[in-house]
C-alpha positions in Angstrom: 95.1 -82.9 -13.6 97.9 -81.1 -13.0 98.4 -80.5 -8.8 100.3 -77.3 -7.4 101.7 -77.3 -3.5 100.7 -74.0 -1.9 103.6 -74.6 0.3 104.4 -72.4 3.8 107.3 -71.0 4.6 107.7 -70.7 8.3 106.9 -72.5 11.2 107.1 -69.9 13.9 104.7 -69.4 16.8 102.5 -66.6 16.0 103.7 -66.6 12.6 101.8 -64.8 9.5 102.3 -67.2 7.3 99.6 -69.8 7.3 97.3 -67.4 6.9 99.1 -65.5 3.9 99.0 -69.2 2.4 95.7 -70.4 3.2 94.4 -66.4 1.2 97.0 -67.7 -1.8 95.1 -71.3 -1.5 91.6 -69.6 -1.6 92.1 -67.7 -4.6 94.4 -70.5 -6.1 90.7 -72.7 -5.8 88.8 -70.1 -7.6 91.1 -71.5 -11.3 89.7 -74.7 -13.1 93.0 -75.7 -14.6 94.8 -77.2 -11.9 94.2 -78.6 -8.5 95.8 -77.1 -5.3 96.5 -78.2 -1.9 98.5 -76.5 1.1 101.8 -78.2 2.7 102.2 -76.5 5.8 105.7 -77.2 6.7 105.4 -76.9 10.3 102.8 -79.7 10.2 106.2 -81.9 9.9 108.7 -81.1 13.0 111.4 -81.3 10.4 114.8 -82.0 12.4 117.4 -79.6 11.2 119.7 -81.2 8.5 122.8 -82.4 10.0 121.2 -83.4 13.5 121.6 -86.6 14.4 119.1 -89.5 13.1 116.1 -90.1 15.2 113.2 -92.5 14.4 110.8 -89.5 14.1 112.7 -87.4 12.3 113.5 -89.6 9.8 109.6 -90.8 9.6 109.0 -87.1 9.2 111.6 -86.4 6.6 110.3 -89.7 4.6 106.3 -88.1 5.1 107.4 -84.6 3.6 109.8 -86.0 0.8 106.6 -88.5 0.0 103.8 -85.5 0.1 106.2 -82.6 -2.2 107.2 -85.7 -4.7 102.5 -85.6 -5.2 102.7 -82.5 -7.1 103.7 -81.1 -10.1 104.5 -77.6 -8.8 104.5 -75.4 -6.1 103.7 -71.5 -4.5 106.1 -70.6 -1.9 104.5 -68.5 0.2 108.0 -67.4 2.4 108.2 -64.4 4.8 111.1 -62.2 4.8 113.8 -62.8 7.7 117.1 -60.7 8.2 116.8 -60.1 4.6 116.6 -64.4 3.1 113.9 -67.1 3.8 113.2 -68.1 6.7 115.4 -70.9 8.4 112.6 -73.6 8.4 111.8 -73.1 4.6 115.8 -73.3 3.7 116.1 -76.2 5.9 112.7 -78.2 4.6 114.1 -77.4 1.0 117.3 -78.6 2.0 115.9 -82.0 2.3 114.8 -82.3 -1.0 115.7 -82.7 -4.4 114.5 -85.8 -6.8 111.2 -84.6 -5.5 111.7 -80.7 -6.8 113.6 -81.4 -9.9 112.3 -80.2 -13.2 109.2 -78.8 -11.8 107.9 -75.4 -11.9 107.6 -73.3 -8.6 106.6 -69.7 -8.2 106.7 -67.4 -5.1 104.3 -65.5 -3.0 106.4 -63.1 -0.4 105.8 -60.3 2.2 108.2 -58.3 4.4 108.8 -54.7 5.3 110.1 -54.2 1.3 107.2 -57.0 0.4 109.6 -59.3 1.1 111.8 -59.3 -2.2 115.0 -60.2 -0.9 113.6 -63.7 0.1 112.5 -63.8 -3.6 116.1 -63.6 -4.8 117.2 -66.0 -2.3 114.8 -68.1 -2.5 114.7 -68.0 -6.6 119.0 -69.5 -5.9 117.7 -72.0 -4.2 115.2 -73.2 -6.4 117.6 -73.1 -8.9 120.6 -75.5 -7.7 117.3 -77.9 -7.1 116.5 -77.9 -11.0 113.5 -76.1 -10.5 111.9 -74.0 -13.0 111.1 -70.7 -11.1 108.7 -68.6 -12.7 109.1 -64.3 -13.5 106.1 -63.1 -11.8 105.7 -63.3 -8.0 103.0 -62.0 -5.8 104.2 -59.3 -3.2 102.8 -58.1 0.0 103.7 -55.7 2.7 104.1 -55.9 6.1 102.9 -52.5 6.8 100.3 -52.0 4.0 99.1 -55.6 3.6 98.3 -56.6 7.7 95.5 -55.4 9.2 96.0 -55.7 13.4 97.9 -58.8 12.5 95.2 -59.8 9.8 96.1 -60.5 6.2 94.0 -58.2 4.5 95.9 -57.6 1.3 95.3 -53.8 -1.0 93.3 -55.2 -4.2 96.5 -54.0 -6.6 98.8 -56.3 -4.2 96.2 -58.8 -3.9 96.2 -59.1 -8.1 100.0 -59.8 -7.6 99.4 -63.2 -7.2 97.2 -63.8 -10.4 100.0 -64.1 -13.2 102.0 -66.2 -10.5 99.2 -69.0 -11.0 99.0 -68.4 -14.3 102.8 -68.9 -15.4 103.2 -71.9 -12.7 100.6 -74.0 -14.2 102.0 -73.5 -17.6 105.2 -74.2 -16.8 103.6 -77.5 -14.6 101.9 -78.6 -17.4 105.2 -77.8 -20.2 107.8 -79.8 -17.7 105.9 -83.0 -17.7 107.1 -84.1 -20.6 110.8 -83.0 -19.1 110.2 -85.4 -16.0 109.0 -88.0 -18.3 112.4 -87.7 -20.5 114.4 -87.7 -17.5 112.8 -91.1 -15.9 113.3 -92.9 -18.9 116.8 -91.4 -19.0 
């Protein structure tokens, strides 16, 4: 069975986030053609690339490499900060690459302009990793979407996220055979 990473994208105090992910998760569960699980990011105190080694970073880095190299495509589900991703997502992403490459990812985004200049950043990203990003993308607002700090997405945003899943597991299922060319290569 194919298996998609709903995968946050902050790990601020307070942050919106997790539960903008664990919505994405819920509806991702309602589908029969692939299985889904959530990576919350801030579950492993990734050090920031560049710091000196420490025995727990490293042991963290090694956990989160292992747990994204499981799946065979992911849902970013990234907030919107001074216009790009947020920090913690560039630098968890920075960390990987073998365990990205040729896989199909799609994104889930919300911000004061529903987040879509983390999209394009975010889609750059994805792309000097060798991953296969995906058209649609599921868009929220900050003002529209949030409901006294609730995540209570307007149904026409909240069907955003229904051709994401759908062209993610296609493209998860159609790169298989990529990733089993480039082993062998």
């Amino acid at each position: 069975m194919t298996r998609i990473a709903i995968v946050t994208g902050s790990t601020r105090d307070g942050r919106k986030n997790r539960q903008v992910a664990e919505w994405v998760l819920a509806k991702a569960q309602e589908r029969d053609d692939a299985e889904f699980d959530l990576v919350d990011i801030a579950d492993y105190h990734l050090p920031l690339l560049g710091e000196p080694a420490r025995e727990q970073g490293v042991a963290s880095v090694k956990e989160f490499s292992a747990r994204m190299d499981e799946f065979d495509g992911f849902i970013f589900v990234t907030p919107e900060y001074n216009h790009s991703v947020s920090p913690a997502l560039a630098n968890a992403l920075s960390y990987l690459k073998p365990e990205l490459a040729n896989k199909a990812a799609g994104i889930v985004s919300y911000g004061s302009a529903f987040g879509a200049r983390a999209v394009e950043h975010l889609r750059g990203i994805l792309s000097e990793l060798q991953v296969a990003h995906v058209q649609k993308t599921g868009l929220f607002s900050l003002f529209v979407d949030f409901k006294d700090g609730a995540f209570a997405p307007s149904e026409l945003q909240a069907a955003s996220v229904l051709p994401v899943f759908d062209q993610v597991v296609l493209w998860a299922k159609a790169l298989e055979t990529v990733r089993a060319e480039a082993a062998v290569a």
